[in-house]
KOLTORNU-734358 format. One record per residue (C-alpha): residue number from 0; residue in one letter; chain; x, y, z. Coordinates in nm, 4 decimals. Example, Ala and Ser with C-alpha at 12.3 -4.5 7.8 and 13.67 -1.06 7.14 Angstrom:
2
+-----+---+---+----------+----------+----------+
:   k : r : c :       c1 :       c2 :       c3 :
+-----+---+---+----------+----------+----------+
:   0 : A : A :   1.2300 :  -0.4500 :   0.7800 :
:   1 : S : A :   1.3670 :  -0.1060 :   0.7140 :
+-----+---+---+----------+----------+----------+
END
This chain:
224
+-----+---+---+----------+----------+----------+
:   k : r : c :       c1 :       c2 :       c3 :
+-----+---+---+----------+----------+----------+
:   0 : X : A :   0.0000 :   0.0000 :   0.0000 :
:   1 : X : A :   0.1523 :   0.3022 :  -0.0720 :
:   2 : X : A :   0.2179 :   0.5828 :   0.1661 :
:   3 : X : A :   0.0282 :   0.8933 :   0.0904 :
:   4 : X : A :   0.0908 :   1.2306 :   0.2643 :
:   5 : X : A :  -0.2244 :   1.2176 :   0.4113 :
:   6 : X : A :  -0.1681 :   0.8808 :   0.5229 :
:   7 : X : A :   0.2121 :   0.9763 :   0.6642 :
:   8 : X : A :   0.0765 :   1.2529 :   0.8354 :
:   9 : X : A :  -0.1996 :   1.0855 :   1.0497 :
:  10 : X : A :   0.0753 :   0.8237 :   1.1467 :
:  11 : X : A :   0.3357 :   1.0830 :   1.2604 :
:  12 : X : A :   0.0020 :   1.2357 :   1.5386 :
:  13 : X : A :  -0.0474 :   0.9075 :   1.6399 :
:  14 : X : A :   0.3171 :   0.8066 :   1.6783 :
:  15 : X : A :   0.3983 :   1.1343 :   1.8609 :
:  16 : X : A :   0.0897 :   1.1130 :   2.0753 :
:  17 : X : A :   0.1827 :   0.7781 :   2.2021 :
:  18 : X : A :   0.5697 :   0.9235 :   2.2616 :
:  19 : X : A :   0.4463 :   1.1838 :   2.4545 :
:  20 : X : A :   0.1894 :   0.9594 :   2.6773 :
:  21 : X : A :   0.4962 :   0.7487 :   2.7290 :
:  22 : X : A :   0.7286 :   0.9963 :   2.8179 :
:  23 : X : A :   0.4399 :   1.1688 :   3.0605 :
:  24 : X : A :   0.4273 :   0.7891 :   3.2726 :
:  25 : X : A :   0.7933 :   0.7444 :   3.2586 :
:  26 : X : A :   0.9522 :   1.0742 :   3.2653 :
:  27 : X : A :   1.0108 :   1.1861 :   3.6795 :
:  28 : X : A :   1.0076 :   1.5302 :   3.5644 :
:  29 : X : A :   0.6964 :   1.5165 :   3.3698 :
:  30 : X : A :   0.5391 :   1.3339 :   3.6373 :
:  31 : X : A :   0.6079 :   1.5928 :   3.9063 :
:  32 : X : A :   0.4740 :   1.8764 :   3.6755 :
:  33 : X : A :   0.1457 :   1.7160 :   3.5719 :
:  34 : X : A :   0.1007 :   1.6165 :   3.9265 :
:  35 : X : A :   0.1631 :   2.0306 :   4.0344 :
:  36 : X : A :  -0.0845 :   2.0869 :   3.7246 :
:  37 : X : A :  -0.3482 :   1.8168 :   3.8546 :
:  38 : X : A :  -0.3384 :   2.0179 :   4.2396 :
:  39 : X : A :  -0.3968 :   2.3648 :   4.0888 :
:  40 : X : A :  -0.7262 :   2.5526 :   4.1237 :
:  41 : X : A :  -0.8589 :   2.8909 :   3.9265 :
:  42 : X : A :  -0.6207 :   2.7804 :   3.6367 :
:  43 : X : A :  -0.6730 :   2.9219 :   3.2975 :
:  44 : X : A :  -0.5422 :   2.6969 :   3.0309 :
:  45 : X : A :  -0.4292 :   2.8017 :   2.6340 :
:  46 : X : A :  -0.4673 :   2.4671 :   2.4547 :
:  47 : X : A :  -0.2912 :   2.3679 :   2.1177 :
:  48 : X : A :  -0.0690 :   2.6869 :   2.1975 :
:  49 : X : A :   0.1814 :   2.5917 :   1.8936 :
:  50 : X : A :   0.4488 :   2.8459 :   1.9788 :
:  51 : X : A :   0.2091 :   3.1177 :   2.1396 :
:  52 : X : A :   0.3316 :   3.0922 :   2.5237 :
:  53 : X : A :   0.0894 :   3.3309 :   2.7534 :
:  54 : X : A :   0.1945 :   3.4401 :   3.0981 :
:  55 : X : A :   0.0332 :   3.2816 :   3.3718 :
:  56 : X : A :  -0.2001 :   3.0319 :   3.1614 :
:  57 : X : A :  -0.0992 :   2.6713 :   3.1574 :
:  58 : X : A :   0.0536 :   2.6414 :   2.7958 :
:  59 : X : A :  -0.0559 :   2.2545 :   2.6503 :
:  60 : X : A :   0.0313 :   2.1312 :   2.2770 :
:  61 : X : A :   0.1323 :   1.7830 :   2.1108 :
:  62 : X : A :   0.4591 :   1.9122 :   1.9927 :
:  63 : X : A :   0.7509 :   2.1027 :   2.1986 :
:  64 : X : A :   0.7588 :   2.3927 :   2.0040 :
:  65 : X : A :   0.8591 :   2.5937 :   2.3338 :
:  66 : X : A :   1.0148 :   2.4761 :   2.6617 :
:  67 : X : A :   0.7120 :   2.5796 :   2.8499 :
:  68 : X : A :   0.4807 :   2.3860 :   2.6895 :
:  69 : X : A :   0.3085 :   2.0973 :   2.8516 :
:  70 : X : A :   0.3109 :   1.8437 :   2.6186 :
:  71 : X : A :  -0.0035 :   1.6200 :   2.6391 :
:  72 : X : A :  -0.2642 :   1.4535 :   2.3174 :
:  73 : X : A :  -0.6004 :   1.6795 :   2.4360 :
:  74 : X : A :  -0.7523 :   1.4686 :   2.1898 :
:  75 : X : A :  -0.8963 :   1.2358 :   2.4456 :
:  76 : X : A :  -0.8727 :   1.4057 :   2.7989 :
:  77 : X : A :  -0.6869 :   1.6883 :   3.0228 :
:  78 : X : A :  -0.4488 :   1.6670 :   3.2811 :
:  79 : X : A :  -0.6229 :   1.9054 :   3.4952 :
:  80 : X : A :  -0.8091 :   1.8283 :   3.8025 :
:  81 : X : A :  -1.2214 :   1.8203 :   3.8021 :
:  82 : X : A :  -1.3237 :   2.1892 :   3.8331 :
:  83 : X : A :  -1.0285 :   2.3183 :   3.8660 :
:  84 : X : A :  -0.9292 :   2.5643 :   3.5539 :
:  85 : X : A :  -1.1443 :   2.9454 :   3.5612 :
:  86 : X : A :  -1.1530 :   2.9575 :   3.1984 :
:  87 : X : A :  -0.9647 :   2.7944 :   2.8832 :
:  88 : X : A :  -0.9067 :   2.8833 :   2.5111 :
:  89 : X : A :  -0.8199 :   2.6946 :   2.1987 :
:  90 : X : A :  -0.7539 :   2.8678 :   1.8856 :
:  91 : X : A :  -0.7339 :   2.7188 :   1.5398 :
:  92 : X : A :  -0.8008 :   2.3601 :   1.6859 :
:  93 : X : A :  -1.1384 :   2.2327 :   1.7247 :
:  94 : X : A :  -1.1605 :   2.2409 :   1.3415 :
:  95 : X : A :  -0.8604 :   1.9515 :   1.3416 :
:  96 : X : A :  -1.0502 :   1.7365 :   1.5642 :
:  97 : X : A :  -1.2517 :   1.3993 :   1.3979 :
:  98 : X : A :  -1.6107 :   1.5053 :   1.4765 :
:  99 : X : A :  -1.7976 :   1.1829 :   1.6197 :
: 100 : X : A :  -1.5815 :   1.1226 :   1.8670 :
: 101 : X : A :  -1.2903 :   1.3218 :   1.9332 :
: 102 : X : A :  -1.4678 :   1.6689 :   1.9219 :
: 103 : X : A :  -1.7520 :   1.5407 :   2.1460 :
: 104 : X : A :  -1.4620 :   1.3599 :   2.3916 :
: 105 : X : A :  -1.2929 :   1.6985 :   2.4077 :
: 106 : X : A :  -1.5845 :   1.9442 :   2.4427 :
: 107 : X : A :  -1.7120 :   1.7255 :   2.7753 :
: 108 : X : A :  -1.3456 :   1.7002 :   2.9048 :
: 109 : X : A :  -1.3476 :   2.1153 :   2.8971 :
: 110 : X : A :  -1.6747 :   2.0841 :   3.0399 :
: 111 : X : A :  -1.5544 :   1.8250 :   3.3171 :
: 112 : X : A :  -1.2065 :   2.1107 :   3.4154 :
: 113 : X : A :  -1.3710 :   2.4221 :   3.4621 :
: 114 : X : A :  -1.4800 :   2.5164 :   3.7426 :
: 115 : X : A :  -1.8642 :   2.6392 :   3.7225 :
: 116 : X : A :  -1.9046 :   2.9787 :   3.5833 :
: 117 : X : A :  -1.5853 :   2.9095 :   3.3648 :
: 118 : X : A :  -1.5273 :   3.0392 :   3.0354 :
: 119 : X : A :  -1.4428 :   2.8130 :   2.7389 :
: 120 : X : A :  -1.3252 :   3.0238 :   2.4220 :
: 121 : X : A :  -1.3038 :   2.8992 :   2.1033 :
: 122 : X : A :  -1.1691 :   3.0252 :   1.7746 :
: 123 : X : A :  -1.1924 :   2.8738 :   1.4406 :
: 124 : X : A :  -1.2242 :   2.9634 :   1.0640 :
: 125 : X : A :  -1.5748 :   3.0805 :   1.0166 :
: 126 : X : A :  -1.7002 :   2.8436 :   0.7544 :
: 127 : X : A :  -2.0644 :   3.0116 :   0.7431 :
: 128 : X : A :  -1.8286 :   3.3384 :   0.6275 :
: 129 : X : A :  -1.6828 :   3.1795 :   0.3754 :
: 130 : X : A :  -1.9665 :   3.0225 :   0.2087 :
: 131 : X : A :  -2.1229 :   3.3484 :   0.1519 :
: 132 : X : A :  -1.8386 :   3.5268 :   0.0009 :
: 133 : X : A :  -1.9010 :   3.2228 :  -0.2684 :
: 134 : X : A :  -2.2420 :   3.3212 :  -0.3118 :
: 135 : X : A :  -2.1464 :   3.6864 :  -0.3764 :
: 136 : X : A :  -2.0966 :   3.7549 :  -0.7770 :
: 137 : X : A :  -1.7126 :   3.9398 :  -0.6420 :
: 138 : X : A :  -1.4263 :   3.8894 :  -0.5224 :
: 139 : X : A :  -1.5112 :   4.1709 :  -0.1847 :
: 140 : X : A :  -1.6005 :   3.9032 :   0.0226 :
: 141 : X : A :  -1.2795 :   3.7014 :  -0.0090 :
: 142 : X : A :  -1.0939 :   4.0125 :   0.0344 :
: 143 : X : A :  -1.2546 :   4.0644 :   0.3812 :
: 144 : X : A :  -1.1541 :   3.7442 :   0.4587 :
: 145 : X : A :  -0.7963 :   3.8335 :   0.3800 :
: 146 : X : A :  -0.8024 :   3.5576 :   0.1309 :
: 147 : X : A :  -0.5003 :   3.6760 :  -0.1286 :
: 148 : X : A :  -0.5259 :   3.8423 :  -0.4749 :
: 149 : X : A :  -0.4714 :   3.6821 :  -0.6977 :
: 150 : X : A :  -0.5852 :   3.3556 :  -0.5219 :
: 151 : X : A :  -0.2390 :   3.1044 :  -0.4326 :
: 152 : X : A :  -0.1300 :   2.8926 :  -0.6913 :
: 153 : X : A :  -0.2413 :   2.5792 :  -0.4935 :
: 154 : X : A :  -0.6074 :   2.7354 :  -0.4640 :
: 155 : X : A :  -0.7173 :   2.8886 :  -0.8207 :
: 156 : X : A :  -1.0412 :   2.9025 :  -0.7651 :
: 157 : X : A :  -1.3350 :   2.9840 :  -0.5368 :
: 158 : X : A :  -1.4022 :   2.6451 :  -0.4866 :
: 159 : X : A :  -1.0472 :   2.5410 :  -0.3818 :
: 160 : X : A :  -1.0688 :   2.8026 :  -0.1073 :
: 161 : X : A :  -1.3814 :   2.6771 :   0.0133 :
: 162 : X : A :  -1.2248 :   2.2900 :   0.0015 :
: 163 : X : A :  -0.9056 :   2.4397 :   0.1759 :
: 164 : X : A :  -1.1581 :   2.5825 :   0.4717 :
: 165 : X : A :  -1.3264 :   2.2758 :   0.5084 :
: 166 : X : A :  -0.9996 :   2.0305 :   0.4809 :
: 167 : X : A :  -0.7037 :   2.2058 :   0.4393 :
: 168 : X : A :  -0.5149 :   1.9212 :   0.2960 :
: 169 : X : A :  -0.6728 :   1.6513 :   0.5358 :
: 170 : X : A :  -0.5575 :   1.8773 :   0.8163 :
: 171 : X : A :  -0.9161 :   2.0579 :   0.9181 :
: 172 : X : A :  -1.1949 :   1.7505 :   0.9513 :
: 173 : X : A :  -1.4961 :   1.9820 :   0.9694 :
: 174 : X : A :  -1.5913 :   2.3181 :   0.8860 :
: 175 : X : A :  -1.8363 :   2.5645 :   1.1381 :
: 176 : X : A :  -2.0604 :   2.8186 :   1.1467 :
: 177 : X : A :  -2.1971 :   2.9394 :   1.4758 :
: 178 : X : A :  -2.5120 :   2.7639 :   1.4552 :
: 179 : X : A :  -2.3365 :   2.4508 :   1.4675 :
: 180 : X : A :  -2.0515 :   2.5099 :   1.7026 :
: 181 : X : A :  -2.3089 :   2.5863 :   1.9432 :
: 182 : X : A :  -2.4895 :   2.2730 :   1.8904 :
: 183 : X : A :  -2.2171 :   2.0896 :   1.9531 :
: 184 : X : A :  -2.0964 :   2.2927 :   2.2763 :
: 185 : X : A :  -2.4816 :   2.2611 :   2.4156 :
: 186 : X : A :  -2.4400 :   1.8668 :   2.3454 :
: 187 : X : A :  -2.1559 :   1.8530 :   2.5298 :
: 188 : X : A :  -2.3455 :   2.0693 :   2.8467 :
: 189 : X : A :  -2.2476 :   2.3983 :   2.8167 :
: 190 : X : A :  -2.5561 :   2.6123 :   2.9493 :
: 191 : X : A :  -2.4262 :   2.9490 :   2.7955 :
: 192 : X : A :  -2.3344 :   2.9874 :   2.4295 :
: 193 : X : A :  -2.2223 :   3.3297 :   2.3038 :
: 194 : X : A :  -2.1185 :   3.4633 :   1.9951 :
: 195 : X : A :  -1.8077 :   3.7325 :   2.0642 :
: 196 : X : A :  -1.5859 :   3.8971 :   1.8951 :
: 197 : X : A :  -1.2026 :   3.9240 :   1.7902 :
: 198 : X : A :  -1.0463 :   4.0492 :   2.1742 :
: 199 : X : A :  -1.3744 :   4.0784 :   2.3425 :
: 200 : X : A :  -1.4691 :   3.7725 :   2.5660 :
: 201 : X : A :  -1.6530 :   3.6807 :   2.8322 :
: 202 : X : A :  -1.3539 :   3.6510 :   3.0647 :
: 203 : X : A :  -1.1458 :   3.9227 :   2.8806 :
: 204 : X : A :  -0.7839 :   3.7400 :   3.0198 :
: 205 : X : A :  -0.8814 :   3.4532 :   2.7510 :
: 206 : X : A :  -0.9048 :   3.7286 :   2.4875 :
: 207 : X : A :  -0.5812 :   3.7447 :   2.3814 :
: 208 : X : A :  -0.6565 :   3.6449 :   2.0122 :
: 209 : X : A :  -0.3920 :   3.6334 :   1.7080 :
: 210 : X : A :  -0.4121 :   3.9520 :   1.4948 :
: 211 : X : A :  -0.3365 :   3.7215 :   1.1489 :
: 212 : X : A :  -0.6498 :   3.5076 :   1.2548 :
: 213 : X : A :  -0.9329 :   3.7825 :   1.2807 :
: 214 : X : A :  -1.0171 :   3.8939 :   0.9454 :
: 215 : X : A :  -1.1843 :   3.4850 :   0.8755 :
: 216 : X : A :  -1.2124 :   3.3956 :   1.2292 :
: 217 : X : A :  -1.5183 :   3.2587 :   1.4870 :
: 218 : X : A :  -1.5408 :   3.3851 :   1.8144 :
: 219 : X : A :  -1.7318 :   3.2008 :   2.0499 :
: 220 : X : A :  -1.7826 :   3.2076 :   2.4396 :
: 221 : X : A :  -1.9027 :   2.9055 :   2.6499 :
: 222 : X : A :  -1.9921 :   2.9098 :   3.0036 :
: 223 : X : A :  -2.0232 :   2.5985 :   3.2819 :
+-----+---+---+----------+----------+----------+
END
């Protein structure tokens, strides 16, 4: 069978994820910081940070893009304590998770950490957005969208945009619109579902949104 990108790619997450669970049983220093993690209380959490390390959140990613990252596979659970984080945020990630089970899985695990009242902010690329600047007989709403002109090379047309929102190359496994993100945070028992927008939150210390993502971006708010 031949080995496609798409193919290679999916192995390498699930060969680092099961190096990092490893090295999170075996590793005495990863043990003591998980178990400092597991005792703290009124934490506020920045999940799939990549290399975006905020002050006085707890900092959690796959890969070790920054010595302060935690390094744990969120697909699946936390390592934080029941009740025990104020708020959380997770930008550009939700969209990467496999929607019948590892969206639903993670959605009750952020549910399960935060304490009630707690915030859980989520940003993603606004699909609903995107679809209507198809619609549209111009170009304007692609260009609020900060999509480029002329389109990339690898995305001629309108269509490839629109396939590069929903997939981008097998990366992304669904695409949102606020009407369904907030089904699927009410599934997964959040009482209070919001609609914000780009720095303005609920709890305003989880507002610390990338500039580059805001022109194409979903902000949404969901309380315990």
């Amino acid at each position: 069978m031949p080995i496609t990108r798409f193919l290679f790619e999916q192995l390498r997450v699930e060969a680092n994820a099961i190096w990092v669970s490893l090295g999170n049983a075996t590793i005495p220093g990863r043990r003591r910081l998980l178990k400092e993690i597991r005792r703290g209380r009124d934490l506020r959490v920045n999940i799939a940070c990549g290399p975006r390390i905020l002050h006085g959140f707890i900092n959690i990613d796959l890969y070790p893009l920054d010595p302060a990252v935690v390094r744990w596979d969120c697909r699946w659970d936390l390592p934080l304590a029941d009740c025990s984080a104020a708020g959380i945020r997770v930008e550009q990630f939700l969209e990467h998770l496999e929607t019948r089970e590892e969206l639903p899985t993670f959605l009750k695990e952020c549910l399960r950490a935060l304490r009630p009242g707690g915030v859980l902010r989520v940003i993603l690329p606004d699909a609903g957005r995107y679809l209507q600047a198809y619609c549209r007989d111009d170009l304007v709403g692609f260009r609020e969208l900060a999509v480029p002109d002329p389109f990339p090379d690898d995305l001629p047309t309108r269509m490839d945009v629109i396939n590069h929102v929903f997939h981008q190359w097998h990366e992304h496994r669904c695409g949102y619109d606020f009407e369904t993100l907030a089904h699927r945070l009410r599934a997964a028992g959040f009482g209070h579902v919001a609609q914000m927008a780009y720095k303005q939150s609920l709890d305003p210390l989880l507002a610390q949104d990338l500039d580059e993502h805001a022109p194409y971006s979903l902000y949404v708010d969901a309380v315990k």
